[in-house]
Every structure is written in C-alpha cells, then in structure tokens.
N, C-alpha and C positions, 0 to 999 in steps of 0.2 A: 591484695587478694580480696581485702572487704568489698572497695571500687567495683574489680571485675563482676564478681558473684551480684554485687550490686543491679551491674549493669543487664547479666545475662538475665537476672529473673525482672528487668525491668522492660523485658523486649517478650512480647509474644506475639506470636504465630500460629493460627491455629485454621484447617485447613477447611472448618465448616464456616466461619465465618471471613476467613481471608481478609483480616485487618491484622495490621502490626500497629499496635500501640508504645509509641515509647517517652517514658516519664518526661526527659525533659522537655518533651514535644507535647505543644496541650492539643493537637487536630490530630485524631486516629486517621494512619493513613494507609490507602484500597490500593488496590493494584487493578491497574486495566493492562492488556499488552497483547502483541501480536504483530501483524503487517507492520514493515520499515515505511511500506506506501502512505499507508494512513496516518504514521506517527506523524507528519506535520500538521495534519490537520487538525488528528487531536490533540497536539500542543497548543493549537489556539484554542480549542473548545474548553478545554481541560484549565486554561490559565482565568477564561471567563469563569466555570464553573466553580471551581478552585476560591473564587473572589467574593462568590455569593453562599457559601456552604461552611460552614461550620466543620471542615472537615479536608482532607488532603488527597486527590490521588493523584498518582503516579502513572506513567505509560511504561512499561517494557518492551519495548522494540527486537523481539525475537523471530520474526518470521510470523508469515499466517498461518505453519504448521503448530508454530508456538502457540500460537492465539488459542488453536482448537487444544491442545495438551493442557495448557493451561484450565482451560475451563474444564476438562478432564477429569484431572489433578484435583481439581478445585484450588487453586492457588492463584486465580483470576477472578472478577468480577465478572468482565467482559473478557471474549474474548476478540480479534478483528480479522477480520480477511481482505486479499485483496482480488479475491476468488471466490469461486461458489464455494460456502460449506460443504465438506464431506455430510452425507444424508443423513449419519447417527446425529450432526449438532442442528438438523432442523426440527427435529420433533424430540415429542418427551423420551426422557428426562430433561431433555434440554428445548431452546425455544432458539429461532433464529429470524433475523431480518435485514436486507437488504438497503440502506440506506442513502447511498450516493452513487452517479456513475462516474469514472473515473474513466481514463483515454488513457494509450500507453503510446508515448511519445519512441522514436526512432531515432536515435543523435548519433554525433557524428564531428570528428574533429579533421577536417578535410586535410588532403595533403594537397600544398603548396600550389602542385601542379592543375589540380582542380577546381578552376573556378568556375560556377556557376552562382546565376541568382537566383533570391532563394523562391520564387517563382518554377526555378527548373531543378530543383532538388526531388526529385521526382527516380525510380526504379527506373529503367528502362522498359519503355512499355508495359509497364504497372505491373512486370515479370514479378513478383513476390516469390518465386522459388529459386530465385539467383539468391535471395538471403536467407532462404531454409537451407540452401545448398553449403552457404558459407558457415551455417551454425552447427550444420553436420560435420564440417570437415575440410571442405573444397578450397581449394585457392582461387582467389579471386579477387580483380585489380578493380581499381575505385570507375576504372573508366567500361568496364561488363557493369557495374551495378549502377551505374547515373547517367552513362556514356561522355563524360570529358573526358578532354586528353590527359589521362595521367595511368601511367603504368604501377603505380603503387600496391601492394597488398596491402586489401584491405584487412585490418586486425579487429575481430569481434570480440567482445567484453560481454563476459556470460550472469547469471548470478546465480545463488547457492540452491542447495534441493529446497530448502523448507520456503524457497521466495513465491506467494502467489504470484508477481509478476510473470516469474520465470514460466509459470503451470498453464497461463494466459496467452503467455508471448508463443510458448508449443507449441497447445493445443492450435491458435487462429494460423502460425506456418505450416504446421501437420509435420513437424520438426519430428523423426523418429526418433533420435538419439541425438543428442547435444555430444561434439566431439569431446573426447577427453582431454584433448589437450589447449583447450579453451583457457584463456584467462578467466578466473570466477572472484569476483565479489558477494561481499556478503549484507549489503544495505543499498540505498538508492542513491545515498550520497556518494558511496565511493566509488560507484557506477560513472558518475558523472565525472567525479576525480581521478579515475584511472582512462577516460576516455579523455579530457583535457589533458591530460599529461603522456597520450602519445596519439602524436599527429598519424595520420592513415586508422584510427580505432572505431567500432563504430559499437554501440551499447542500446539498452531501450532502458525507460525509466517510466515512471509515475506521470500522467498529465498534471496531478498535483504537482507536480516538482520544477516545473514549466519556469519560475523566476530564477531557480538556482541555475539549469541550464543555461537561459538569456545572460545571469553573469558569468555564467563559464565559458561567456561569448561562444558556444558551440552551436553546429547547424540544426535544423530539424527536419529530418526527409519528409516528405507529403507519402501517405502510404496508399494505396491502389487509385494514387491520380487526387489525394484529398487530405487537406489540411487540417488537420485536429484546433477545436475550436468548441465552447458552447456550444453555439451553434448547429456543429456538425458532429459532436458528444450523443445531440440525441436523434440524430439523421441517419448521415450513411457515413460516419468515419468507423470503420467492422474492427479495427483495433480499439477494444475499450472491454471494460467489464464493469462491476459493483463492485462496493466495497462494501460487507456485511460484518456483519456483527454474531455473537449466540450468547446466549448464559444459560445457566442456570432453573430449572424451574423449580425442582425436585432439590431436600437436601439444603436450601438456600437459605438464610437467616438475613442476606442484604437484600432481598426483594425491593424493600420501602429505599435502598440507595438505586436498584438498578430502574424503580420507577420514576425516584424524580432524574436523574440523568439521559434516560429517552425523552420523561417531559422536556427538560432543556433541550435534548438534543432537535426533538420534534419545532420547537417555539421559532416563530419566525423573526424575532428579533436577536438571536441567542443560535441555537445550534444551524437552524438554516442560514443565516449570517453569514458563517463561517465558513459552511461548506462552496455558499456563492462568489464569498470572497476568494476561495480558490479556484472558482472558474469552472467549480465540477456540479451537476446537476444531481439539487438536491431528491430523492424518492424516498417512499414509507410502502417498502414492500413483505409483508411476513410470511413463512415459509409455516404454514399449518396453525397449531395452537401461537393464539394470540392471548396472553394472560390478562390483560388492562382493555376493556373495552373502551375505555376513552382517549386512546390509543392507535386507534384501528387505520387511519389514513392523515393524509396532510390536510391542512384545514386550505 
C-alpha cells in the first residue's frame, strides 16, 4: 500500500501547467498531441528536440479534433491539425499558425485484372465525381474509375470523424455524406494497412506518409491529371492542405516551452530539416495575434 500511495502522490497532473512529473523520471514531461497526419513528422522533430532539452515530450496521436480539445482542456501544450483550425483556436485566448503544406495522396491496391502504368493511374478524364460518387455510396468497378479492363468493385477505406484528413478529403470532393456503410479506420497507418490487405480497396492518406505507402508496394492515383510532388505541393496539385498548430496564450505557465519549441521548429537546420525531409513545404503563417515578434516569418 506504502509503494502505491507512494507512487500516486509521485505523479502529478495538473491542467494549468500540463506537465506530468514523475520521480523516478528526472525530465518533466509535456504532452503535445493531435493529427495521426503529423505524428510522423513530429516524431522526428520531437526526438531531435527531445535530444537537446532538458526535458521530455510526448505526441498523442488523437485526431486534429483531439488536438483542438486538448488545448481546450488544457491538457495539451500544442495542439495539431491536419486542417484549418476551427476560428475559436486562432485568436485569443488562443493563438494559431500554419506551418507546413502537406498533399493528400489517393492509394490504391489494384486488382489483378487492372494493370496500368503508373503514368496512366489517372481518374478517367480527370472525372473526380466518379469517386465522390463511390464515397457516397455508389458502386463502382475499377475499370469506370481508371478505365482498365477489370470488372472489380472498387472498395473504399474511409477514416474517423475527428480525422482532419477525412474534413479535407470532403470538403475538395464536395463529398455530401460519407456512406455508412463504408470501411473506417482510425489513423493513417491503418489506412494504408487495411487498403494492402484487400486487393480492389482504394483509401487516401497523408503526403507525409508517402514512404510507408511505397513499402506497402501500393499504387498512387494522379488526381485531376497531376502527380503530387514538392514540386506540385506548391503549384497546382488542389489536393493538399496545412498542417497547423494552436496553444495557448491566456492561462499558460509553459509559454517559455512553447517558445523555444517554434524557435526550433522555425530553425533551418532543426525544424525545417524535418519537415523537408518529408517532402512537405515548409511555411510560417499566423492566424492573427502573434505573441513572439521574433517569430513573425521564415528567415
């Protein structure tokens, strides 16, 4: 009993400053969390940051509705989106900003009878309501959406309410209602895992997630005639969003942690790094108050 009681009053929690401290751990550690989209990236940021601080955080990978709940709550430092903030987390009390653009990739586990190169992975005539149609409800064979010969139905792989992907992927089909009887996943990973694991499935994911796709040996459509890319991330590939960020301004006791963590995030050897290494363009866009004036854009 001594142990337990030991243990509980060796753990706190407390909602204005959102650190868990625990004895036999000497780094107090923060919670950042939100978007499934982001969490790889900031697993990389976060293991750099991690390396240089005196100190420990964590990502919780709940959704970008999580992200905003979280900072809410206050039981978040940051919170992440893979979507625009709701307009309460871009102004006070709260502060928001825009940091990276991110592509949302189209995949696809072809059936057998379909082959094409990946040159011609292509909608049929860049039709993009042949797969608003199928996420509504409609039946529809792989050879209506690419035009090879394969009588297949296509199986779409949906994901949960709280997914910014999901709110993204909608809005740009003008998708009125996602059918009910849709397969739904609840992360980007298992998007990719339940569309490898049945041939005729077709799902969307993260441009972040671009490597794990390539080893899930799966295809990637070209969407209205155009291959997601760098390149065409900041052109005319219309599938894409931000990935944002909010915290805190009001209320907040980690201010001095959420400024050096944009500083790194901001630093071109450290948080840009990372975001380039994923292939996603880095931006420094604020939505109103900006609290750090040296802070204010990319160098």
């Amino acid at each position: 009993m001594k142990k337990i009681l030991g243990l509980l009053t060796a753990i706190t929690l407390t909602s204005s400053s959102v650190v868990s401290v625990i004895s036999c751990q000497k780094k107090p550690t923060y919670l950042f969390g939100g978007s499934t989209s982001v969490q790889p990236l900031m697993n990389s940021v976060l293991k750099k940051f991690n390396s240089e601080h005196d100190i420990r955080v964590a990502y919780n990978s709940s959704g970008s509705s999580g992200g905003e709940t979280g900072i809410k709550d206050n039981t978040l430092v940051f919170g992440f989106t893979s979507r625009a903030l709701k307009t309460e987390f871009t102004k006070v009390p709260y502060a928001g900003l825009k940091f990276a653009i991110d592509g949302i990739l189209i995949i696809a586990n072809l059936p057998s009878d379909c082959i094409l190169a990946p040159s011609d992975l292509d909608i049929v005539n860049g039709k993009v309501d042949i797969l608003q149609q199928i996420y509504e409800g409609a039946t529809k064979q792989w050879g209506d959406l690419l035009g090879c010969q394969s009588s297949k139905k296509v199986i779409p792989i949906n994901r949960e309410q709280n997914s910014g992907t999901r709110d993204v992927f909608q809005g740009k089909l003008k998708i009125k209602e996602f059918s009910s009887s849709l397969r739904t996943v609840n992360n980007t990973a298992a998007a990719i895992q339940e569309v490898k694991n049945i041939q005729g499935a077709i799902g969307y994911v993260s441009y972040g997630a671009k490597k794990l796709v390539d080893e899930a040996n799966l295809s990637i459509l070209r969407y209205k005639g155009i291959v997601a890319s760098p390149a065409t991330l900041e052109t005319d590939y219309d599938l894409k969003r931000y990935f944002e960020l909010t915290f805190r301004l009001k209320d907040n006791k980690n201010l001095s942690l959420v400024k050096d963590f944009l500083t790194f995030l901001k630093d071109k050897e450290k948080g840009q790094q990372a975001i380039q290494a994923d292939e996603l363009i880095p931006v420094w866009e604020w939505y109103g108050t900006n609290p750090f004036s040296d802070l204010s854009t990319l160098d």
